[in-house]
N, C-alpha and C positions, 0 to 999 in steps of 0.2 A: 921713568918709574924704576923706583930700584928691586931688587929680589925681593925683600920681605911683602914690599908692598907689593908686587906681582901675587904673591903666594894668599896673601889677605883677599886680593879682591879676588882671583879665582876660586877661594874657600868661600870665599859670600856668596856670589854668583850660582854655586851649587847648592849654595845652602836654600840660596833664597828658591830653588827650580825643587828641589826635593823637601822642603817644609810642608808643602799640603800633603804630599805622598806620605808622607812619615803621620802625618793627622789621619789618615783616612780610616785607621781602626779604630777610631775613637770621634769618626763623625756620625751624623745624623742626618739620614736623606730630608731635602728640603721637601719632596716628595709626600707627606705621611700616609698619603691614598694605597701607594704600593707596598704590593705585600713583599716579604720576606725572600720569594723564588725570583721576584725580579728582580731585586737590590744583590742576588748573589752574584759571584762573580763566576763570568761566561766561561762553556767550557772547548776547548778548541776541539776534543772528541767528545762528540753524543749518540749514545745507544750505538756506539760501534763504528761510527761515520764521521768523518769530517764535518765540522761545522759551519755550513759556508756563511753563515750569521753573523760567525765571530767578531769579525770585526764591527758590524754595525751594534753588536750586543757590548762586546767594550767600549765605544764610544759612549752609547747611553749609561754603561755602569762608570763612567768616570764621570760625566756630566751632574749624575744625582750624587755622587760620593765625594768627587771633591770638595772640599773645603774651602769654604772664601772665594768660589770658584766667580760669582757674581761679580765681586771686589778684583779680582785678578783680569779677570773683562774692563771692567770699569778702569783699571789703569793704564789696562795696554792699549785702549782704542784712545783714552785722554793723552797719550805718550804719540800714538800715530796720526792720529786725526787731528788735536791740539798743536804739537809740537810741530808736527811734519805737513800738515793739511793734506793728508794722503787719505783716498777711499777706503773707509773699512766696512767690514758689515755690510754692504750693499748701500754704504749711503756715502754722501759728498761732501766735508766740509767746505763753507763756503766763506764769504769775507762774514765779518761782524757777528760771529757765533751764529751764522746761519746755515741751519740744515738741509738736503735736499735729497730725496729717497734716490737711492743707484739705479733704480729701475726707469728713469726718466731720462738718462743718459742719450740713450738713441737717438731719442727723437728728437732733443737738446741739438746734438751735433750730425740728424740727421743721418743715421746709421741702419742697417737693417730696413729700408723705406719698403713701405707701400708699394707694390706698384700700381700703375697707371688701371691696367687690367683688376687689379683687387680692389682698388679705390672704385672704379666704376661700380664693381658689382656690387661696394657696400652701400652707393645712391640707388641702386636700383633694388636693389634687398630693403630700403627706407622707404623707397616711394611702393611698393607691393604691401608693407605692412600700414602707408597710410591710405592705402586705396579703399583696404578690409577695414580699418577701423571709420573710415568716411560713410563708407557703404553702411554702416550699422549705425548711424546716426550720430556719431561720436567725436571729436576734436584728435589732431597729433603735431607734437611738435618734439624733434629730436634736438637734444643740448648735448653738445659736446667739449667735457670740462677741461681748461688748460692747467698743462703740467704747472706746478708752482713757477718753475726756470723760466716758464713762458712769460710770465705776469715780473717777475722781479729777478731777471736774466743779472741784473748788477749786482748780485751778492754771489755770483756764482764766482768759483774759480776763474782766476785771468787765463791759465793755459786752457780753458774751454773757450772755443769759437764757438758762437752760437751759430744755426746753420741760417741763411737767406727763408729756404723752406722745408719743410717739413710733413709730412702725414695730415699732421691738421689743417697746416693752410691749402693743402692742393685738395683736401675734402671738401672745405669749406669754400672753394674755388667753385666747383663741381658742382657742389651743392647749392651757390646762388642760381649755376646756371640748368638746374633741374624744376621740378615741381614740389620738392619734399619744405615743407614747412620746419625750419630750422633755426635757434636762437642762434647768432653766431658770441658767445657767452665772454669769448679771449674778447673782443671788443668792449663789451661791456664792463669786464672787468679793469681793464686798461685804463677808461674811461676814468676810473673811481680806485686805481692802485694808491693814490696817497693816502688815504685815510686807514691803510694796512690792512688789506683782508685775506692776507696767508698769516697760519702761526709760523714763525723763524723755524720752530724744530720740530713741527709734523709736517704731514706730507699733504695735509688739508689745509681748506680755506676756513676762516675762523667763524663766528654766529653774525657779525657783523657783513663779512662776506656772501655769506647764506643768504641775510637778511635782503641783500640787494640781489643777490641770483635770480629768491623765490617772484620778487616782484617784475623782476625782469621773465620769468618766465611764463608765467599770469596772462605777463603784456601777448607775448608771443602767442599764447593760447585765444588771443582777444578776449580774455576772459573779465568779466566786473569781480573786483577783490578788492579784499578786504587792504589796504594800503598801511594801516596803522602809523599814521601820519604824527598821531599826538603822542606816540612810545615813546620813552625814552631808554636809555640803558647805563648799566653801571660796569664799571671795568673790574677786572680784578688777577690777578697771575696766578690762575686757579687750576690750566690745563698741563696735563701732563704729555708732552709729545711723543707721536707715534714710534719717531726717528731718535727722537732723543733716549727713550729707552730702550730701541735695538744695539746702541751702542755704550748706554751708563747706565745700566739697569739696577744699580744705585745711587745714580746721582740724587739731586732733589730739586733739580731746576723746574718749575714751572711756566709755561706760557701766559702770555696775555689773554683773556677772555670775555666776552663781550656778554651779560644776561641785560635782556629787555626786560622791560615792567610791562607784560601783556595782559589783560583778562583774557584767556582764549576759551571759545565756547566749549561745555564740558561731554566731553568723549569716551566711550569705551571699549576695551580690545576685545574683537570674537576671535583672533587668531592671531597668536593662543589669548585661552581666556583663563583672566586675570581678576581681583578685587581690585586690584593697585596700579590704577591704570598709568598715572604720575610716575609710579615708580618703574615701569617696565617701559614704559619711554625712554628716563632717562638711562637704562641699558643699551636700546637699541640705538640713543644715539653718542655712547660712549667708545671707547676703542678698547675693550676689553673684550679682547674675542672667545673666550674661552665662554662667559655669559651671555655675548651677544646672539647670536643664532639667528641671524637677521633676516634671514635669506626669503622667509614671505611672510607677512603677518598683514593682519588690516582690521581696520578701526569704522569706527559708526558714531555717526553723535547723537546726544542723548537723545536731543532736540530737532529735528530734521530741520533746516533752515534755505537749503538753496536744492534739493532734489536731483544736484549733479554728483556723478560718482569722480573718482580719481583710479585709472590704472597706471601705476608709475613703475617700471624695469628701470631699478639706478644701481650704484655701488655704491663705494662706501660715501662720496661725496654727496650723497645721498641724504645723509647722517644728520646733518645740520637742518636741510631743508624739512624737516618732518612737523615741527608744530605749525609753521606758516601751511603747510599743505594742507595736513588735516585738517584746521579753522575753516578751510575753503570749502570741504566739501564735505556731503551728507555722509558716507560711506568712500573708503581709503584700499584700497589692497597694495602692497608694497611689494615685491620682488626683487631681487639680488640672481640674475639667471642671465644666458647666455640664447634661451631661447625663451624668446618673448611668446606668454600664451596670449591668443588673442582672443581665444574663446570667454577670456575675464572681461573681454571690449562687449559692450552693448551701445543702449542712446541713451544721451546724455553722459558718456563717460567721456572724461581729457584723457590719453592717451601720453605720459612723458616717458622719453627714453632715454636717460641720463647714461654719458658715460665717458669714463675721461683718456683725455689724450695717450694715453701709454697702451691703454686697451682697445683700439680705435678694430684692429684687425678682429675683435671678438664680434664685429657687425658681419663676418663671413666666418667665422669659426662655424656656424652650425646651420642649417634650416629652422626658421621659426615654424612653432607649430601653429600652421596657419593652412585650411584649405588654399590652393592654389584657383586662381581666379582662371574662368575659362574663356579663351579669345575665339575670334571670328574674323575672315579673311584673309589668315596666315599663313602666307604664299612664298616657294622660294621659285628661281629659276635655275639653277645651278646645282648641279651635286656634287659633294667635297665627300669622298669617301677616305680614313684614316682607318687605322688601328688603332688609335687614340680614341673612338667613337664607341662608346660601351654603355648600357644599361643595364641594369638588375633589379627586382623588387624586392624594397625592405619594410621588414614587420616590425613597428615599433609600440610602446604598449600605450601611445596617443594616438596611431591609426599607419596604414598603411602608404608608403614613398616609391613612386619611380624615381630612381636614384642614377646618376651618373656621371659619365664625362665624355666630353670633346674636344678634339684638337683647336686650340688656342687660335690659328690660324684661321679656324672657320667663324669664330665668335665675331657678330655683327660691330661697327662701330659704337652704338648704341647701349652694348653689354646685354642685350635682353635675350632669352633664350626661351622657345618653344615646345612646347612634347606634345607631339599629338599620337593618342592611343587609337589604334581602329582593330572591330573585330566584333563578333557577335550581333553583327548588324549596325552598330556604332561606330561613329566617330567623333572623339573628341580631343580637340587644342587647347591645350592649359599653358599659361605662362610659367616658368621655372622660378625658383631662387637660383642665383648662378656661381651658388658658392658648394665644396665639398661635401659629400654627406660623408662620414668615418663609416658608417654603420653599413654604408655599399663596398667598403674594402676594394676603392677604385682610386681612390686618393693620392695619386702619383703624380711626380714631376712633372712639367713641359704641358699639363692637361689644365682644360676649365672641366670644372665641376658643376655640376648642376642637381637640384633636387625637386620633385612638387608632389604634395601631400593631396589622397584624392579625396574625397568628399565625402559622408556616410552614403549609400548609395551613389556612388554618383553614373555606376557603369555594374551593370549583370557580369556575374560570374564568367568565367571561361577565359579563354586565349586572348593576346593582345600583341600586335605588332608595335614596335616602339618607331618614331621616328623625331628626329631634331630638327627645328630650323631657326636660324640664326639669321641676324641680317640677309642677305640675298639668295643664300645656300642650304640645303639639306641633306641631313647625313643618310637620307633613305633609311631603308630598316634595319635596325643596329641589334636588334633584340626581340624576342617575344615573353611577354609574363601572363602569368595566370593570374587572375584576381578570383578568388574565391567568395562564397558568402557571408563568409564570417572576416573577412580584409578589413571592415569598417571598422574602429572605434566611435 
């Protein structure tokens, strides 16, 4: 390249990096919600102070201010993801224009795992939530959704090795050989991957996919349903993918799209309530999060026809399955939550816990709010005293938790953990969740966690010795709390 041309392409090259800067006094936030004081630009000193802001406050005023900034995304990810097939944006180009969210990576090549200890205690945290929902007359069956990569690993990247196993397969290992009633859904999907039931560029399964989840779930549930055997459906390249506009958020590529021709029995939303009950469906099952709000709502049909209720905790894979659900049942309540309330389980309610591969560890993220069920003849012979061995009471504004942890070492084969309170003339052994509670500020390394939620009454005021037992050992008394009369929610 000679001089001139040197001197040309570096004139371009700056011209083309400082053209929206030079626009920005003469753009127009894309924004028109914000007012005036936030579109200004931030100041490094305020009222006298350092702004330690600053910099998150320039980012934002460059994000609403620059110019074209949408179109300048859109080229630079079609230049790295297109040309290079390099990760941008949390997502993965893949062969054949197919997309796959970044967030699946791990467990893809088996990174960050489970372990052995966490996996137990998220079968044992499933079989305590279907023990309470049994007990109240009620049906459970936990689905756990595979990542896209799972179902159609050949559009993936060549330098990704997929892993032998995985989070999901050593749960669902686990979980044949427990008592939790569970679809194993990667099977089923497998079963039926040719007829295409991921979209290429979201991070979901399509309506067609759905369409065979929901029936496979049913099954799971031993439920009689509604099969819609004589539907048929029309195709059309009408969705817009999740993945696809985190990275061309002006593209205009559409996905394939599956609508059946259903009569579905006619339903209406108490939460929230709504005229437009059509219309507010198809929000919550769009990917538009800003209107979505998903996180619980529940529906009633007009017509009562089958007298069984639905309580479903899912995500977003959720989305799809929502008119086959409601068709099935008298009354729907939906949840998007981390703690499954079980107080929404009665009789006659199914019970589904959807939730997908990547979030698998959110089955010990937290204690469900669930009374802790009380045991009888919980014996150890051994005592394992640690420093690791701590409890505390926590006030939560669903009811009161003996909350804790224990040295890992002393945790039974089994994963099950005990708490027995004695005091005031009482004594009582409750079975644990055996996952962290945050809210006990005990949540540290090298320890198991444990939580149980006590029962409105379940124990008079006053003093309480805390004690653990785990498989064959007990921590003796690690703690004393007070439960007061007002502890109950």
């Amino acid at each position: 390249m000679n001089k001139i041309a040197k001197v040309i392409y570096v004139a371009a090259f700056f011209a083309v990096c400082c053209a929206p800067l030079c626009m920005m006094p003469f753009s127009k936030s894309a924004d028109l919600e914000n007012t005036a004081e936030e579109l200004s630009f931030p100041k490094l000193v305020d009222d006298g102070h350092i702004n330690t802001s600053f910099s998150e406050q320039l980012d934002n005023y460059m994000n609403k201010k620059l110019p074209a900034r949408s179109y300048l995304l859109n080229a630079a990810d079609t230049l790295t993801g297109g040309a290079f097939g390099a990760k941008t944006a949390n997502v993965i180009p893949g062969k054949d224009g197919w997309l796959f969210y970044g967030g699946t990576e791990n467990n893809y090549l088996d990174r960050d795992a489970m372990t052995d200890d966490e996996l137990r205690s998220a079968v044992v945290t499933l079989s305590l939530i279907q023990e309470n929902v049994k007990s109240k007359g009620g049906s459970f069956v936990f689905v756990p959704m595979p990542n896209k990569n799972e179902i159609y690993p050949e559009y993936m990247p060549s330098r990704y090795i997929k892993a032998e196993e995985n989070d999901l397969s050593r749960l669902t290992e686990m979980l044949r050989q427990s008592d939790v009633n569970f679809l194993d859904m990667k099977q089923v999907l497998l079963d039926n991957k040719s007829l295409g039931l991921y979209h290429k560029n979201d991070s979901h399964w399509n309506y067609l996919g759905a369409f065979i989840g929901y029936d496979a779930i049913m099954n799971a549930l031993g439920r009689e349903h509604k099969t819609y055997a004589d539907a048929d459906y029309t195709t059309s390249y009408s969705w817009r993918g999740d993945i696809y506009d985190m990275i061309y958020p002006e593209g205009d590529y559409l996905d394939k799209q599956y609508t059946f021709n259903i009569d579905f029995d006619e339903y209406r939303f108490v939460i929230p309530q709504t005229q437009d009950s059509e219309g507010q469906l198809k929000i919550f099952m769009s990917n538009d999060a800003e209107k979505n709000h998903d996180d619980r709502f529940a529906v009633q049909k007009v017509k009562p026809t089958t007298k069984r209720k639905l309580y479903m905790v899912r995500d977003s894979f959720g989305r799809a399955l929502l008119p086959f659900m409601i068709d099935n049942y008298d009354q729907a309540l939906f949840a998007r939550t981390t703690i499954p309330e079980l107080q929404s389980v009665g009789p006659m309610t199914d019970m589904v816990y959807e939730l997908v591969e990547r979030n698998l560890r959110n089955l010990i993220a937290e204690p469900p709010a669930m009374a802790a069920p009380e045991r009888e003849g919980i014996t150890a012979s051994a005592v394992y005293e640690s420093e690791k061995n701590e409890a505390v009471l926590v006030e939560t504004a669903t009811g009161t938790r003996v909350s804790g942890t224990i040295d890992p070492e002393m945790t039974g084969e089994d994963g099950r953990i005990y708490v027995t309170l004695s005091g005031q003339g009482a004594t009582k052994t409750l079975e644990a969740f055996p996952v962290f509670d945050e809210k006990s500020g005990l949540c540290k390394d090298g320890r198991q966690g444990f939580s149980v939620r006590l029962k409105d009454g379940d124990l008079p005021a006053g003093d309480y010795s805390v004690t653990v037992i785990s498989g064959d050992r007990t921590s003796g008394e690690i703690a004393t709390v007070t439960l007061g009369e007002s502890s109950y929610q």
